[in-house]
N, C-alpha and C positions, 0 to 999 in steps of 0.2 A: 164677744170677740169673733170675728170672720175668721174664713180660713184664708185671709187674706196678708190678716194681722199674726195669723202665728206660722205663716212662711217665711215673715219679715222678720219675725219673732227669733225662728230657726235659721236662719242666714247669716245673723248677725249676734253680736255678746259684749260683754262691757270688759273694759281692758284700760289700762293705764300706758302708758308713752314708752315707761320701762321696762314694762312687758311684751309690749310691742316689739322694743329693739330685742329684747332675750328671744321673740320668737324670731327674728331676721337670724341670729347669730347661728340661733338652733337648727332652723331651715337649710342655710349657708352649710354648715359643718355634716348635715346627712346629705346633702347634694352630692358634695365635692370632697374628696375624703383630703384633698391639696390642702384645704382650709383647715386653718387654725389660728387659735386666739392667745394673743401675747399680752402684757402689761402688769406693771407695778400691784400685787393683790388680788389678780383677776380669777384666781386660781380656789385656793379651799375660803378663802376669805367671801369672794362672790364680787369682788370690783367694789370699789372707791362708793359709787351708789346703788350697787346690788344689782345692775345689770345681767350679769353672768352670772349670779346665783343661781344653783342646780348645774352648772353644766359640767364641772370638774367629775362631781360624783358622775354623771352619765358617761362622756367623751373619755376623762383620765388625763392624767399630764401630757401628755404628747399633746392632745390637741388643745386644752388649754393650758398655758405655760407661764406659771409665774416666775418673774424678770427681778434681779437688781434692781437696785433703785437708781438707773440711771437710763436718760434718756434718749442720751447720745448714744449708748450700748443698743439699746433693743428698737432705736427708731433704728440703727443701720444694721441690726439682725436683720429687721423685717424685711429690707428693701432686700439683702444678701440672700432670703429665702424667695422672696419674688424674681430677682436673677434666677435660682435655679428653678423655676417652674412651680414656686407654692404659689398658695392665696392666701398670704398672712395678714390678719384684721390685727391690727396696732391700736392698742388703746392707752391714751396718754392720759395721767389722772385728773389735769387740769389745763385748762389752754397756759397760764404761765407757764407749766412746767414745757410746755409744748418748744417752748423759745430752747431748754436745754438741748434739742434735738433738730435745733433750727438747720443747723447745717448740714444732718444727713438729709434730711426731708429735702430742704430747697437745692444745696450745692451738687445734691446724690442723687436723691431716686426724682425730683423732678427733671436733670437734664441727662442722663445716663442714656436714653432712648436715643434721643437730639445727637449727643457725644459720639454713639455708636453707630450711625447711620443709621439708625432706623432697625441694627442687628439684635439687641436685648430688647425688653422692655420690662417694667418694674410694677405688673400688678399687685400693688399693695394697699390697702383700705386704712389711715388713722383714722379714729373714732376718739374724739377729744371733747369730752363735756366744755361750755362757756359759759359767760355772761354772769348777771351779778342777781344778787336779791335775797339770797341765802346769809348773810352777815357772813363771810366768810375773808372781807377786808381784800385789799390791795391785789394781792399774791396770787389766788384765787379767781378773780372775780370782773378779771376784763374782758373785751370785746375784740379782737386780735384778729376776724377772719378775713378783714380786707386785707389783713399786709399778705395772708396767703393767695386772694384773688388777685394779688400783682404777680405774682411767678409762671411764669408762662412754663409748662412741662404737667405742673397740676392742676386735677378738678376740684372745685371745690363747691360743697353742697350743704345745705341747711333743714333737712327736716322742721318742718312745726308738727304736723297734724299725727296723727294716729298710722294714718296709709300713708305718709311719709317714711314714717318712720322705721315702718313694718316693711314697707317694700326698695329703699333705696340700698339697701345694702346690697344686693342680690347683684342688683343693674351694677353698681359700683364695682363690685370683684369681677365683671366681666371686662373694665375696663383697660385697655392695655397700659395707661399712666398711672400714676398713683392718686388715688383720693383720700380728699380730706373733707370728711364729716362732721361738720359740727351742730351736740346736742346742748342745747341750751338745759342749763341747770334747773329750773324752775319749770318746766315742762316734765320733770320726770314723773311727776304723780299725779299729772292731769290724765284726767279719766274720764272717758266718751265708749263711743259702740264703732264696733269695727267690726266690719263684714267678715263674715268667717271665711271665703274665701281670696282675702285679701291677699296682693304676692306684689310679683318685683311692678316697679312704678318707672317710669321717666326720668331722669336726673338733668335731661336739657333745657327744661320748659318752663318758664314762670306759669302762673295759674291764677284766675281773676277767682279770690275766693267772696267775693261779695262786689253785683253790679252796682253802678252806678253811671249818672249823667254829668254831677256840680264840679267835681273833682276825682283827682287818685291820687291814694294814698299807696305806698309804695314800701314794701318791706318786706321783712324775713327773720323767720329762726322764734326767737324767745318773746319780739316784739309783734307776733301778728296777731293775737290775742289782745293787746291792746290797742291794735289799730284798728279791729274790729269792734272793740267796745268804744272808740273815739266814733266811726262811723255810724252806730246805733244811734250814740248820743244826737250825733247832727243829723241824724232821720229828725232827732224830736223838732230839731229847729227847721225843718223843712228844707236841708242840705242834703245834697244825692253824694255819695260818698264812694266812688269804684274803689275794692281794696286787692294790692297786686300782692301775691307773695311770690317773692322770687326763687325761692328753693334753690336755687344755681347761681351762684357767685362766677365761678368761672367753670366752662365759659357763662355771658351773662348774655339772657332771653331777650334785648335790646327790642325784638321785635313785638314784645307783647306790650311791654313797657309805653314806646311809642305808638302803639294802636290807641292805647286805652287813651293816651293825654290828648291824642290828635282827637278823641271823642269828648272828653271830661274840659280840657282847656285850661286846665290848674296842676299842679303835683305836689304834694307834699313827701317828701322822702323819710322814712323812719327806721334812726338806725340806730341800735346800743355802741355801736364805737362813737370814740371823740370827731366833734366835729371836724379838728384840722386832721386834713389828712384821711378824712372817712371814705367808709366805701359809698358812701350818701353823695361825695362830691364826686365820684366819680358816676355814679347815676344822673348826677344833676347835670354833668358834664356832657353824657349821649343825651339827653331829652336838649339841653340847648343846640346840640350839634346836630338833631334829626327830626327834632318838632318845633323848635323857634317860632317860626308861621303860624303857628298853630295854638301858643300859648296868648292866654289876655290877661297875664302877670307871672312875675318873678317865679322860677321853682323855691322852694323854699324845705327848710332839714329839720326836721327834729332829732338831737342827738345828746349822746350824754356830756354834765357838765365837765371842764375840760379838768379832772382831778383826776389822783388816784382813788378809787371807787372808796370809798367810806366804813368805816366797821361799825357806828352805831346806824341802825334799823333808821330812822328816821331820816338821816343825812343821807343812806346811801340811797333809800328810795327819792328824796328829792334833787340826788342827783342822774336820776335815770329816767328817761323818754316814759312821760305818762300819759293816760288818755286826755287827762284835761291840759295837757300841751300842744298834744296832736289837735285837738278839737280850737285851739289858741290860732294856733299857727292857719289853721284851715282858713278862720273867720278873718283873718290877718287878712289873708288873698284875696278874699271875699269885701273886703270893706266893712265888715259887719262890726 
């Protein structure tokens, strides 16, 4: 080994998604003493999927505060502590349950700013695991973040990676609107190396996490792992495959988006929400609207089937965006 390879060695450590987020929260709440963590179990239990495990014993109830089980109650606690000057991180146990809380989140702390000229604002962070894959049926396990990217008042952001994850909280509670982060379910036990001094990240930017010339594939959140391994695949078939991950739903990076396809010439969009109505057609809507010129065929979706997501293993995986769909739809474009 070099002293090359054990700088590298020493810079960096192997870390899981979930532990990732617990170091953002932990980081977060010794920063700012404003900060603190709400939601259903988050407290002696350690959260829904152990996210905030350890922090009760460290911080104490004040700063993390286990909630009723309602989510109308403690979505419009949060936004009411962010009026008076906290930085409360809201953690909803599941994006369904997220819809109980629909109306403080959208009707409250997204236009309160708007409402009051510009007098209050509502720095408030929900942190709402999504998406399906776990057998956890219907209730659970949908794909819900475009109807949030329609509300004009909030951000909304998608970690995949490791230094997503680790650092988008930080930039978030700096925000003066409220954010809404969502962690895909199936991500939480994926495990890579994460630079040890990783910290706060961008939240405006999409990120080309793999070039390409043939096509771009376009996505976010729970599906960029698989968009990547569709891309691999079509190395083998001698297809150049650019993969976008958007990280930012709203606002959305429009302008990396159309870099890439005015280079690639193709797009495939991939999105775990249902096709009607996805946040997929609204990407496929800016690429006709700002590269048209530019395309030499159709945008084309990869999305999930139009059900409620499935309880037995087998159905729900065949009904969610898979590498060998993504790699279907590419050759589709392609003529191949």
């Amino acid at each position: 080994m070099t002293d090359a390879d054990i700088t590298v060695a020493a810079a960096s450590r192997t870390i899981t998604y979930r532990d990732a987020l617990r170091e953002a929260l932990r980081d977060a709440l010794l920063r700012d003493e404003r900060v603190f963590l709400m939601g259903e179990d988050v407290g002696c239990y350690g959260g829904c999927y152990a996210v905030s495990k350890g922090l009760y014993d460290e911080f104490g109830p004040d700063r993390i505060r286990d909630t009723p089980l309602s989510e109308s109650t403690f979505g419009g606690a949060g936004s009411g502590a962010a009026l008076n000057g906290m930085r409360p991180i809201v953690e909803i146990m599941t994006v369904n349950f997220s819809l109980l809380a629909l109306d403080q989140i959208v009707n409250n702390a997204a236009t309160l700013r708007h409402m009051s000229g510009g007098q209050v604002s509502v720095p408030v962070v929900f942190r709402i695991p999504t998406g399906a894959g776990r057998q956890l049926a219907a209730q659970h396990s949908h794909s819900l973040e475009g109807w949030y990217a329609h509300v004009p008042g909030l951000r909304v952001v998608a970690p995949a990676t490791l230094e997503d994850a680790r650092g988008m909280l930080w930039t978030a509670l700096q925000a003066p609107d409220p954010v809404v982060m969502f962690e895909h379910v199936m991500l939480y036990n994926m495990e890579g190396t994460l630079d040890a001094a990783a910290g706060p990240v961008d939240i405006d930017r999409a990120v080309v996490r793999r070039p390409g010339t043939d096509v771009t594939l376009i996505t976010y959140g729970g599906s960029l792992f698989k968009t990547l391994a569709a891309a691999q695949a079509l190395a083998a078939d001698n297809v150049s495959a650019e993969v976008v991950d958007l990280r930012s739903l709203r606002p959305l990076d429009a302008e990396t988006v159309l870099a890439s396809v005015a280079r690639t010439r193709r797009a495939v969009i991939v999105d775990e929400g249902w096709r009607t109505g996805s946040f997929a057609a609204e990407v496929s809507a800016r690429i006709m609207e700002g590269a048209f010129w530019s395309l030499d065929a159709p945008v084309a979706r990869v999305c999930t089937a139009e059900v409620p997501i499935p309880y037995p293993r087998h159905l729900e995986q065949a009904a969610l965006p898979q590498p060998a769909a993504i790699v279907a739809a590419v050759k589709a474009l392609m003529g191949a």
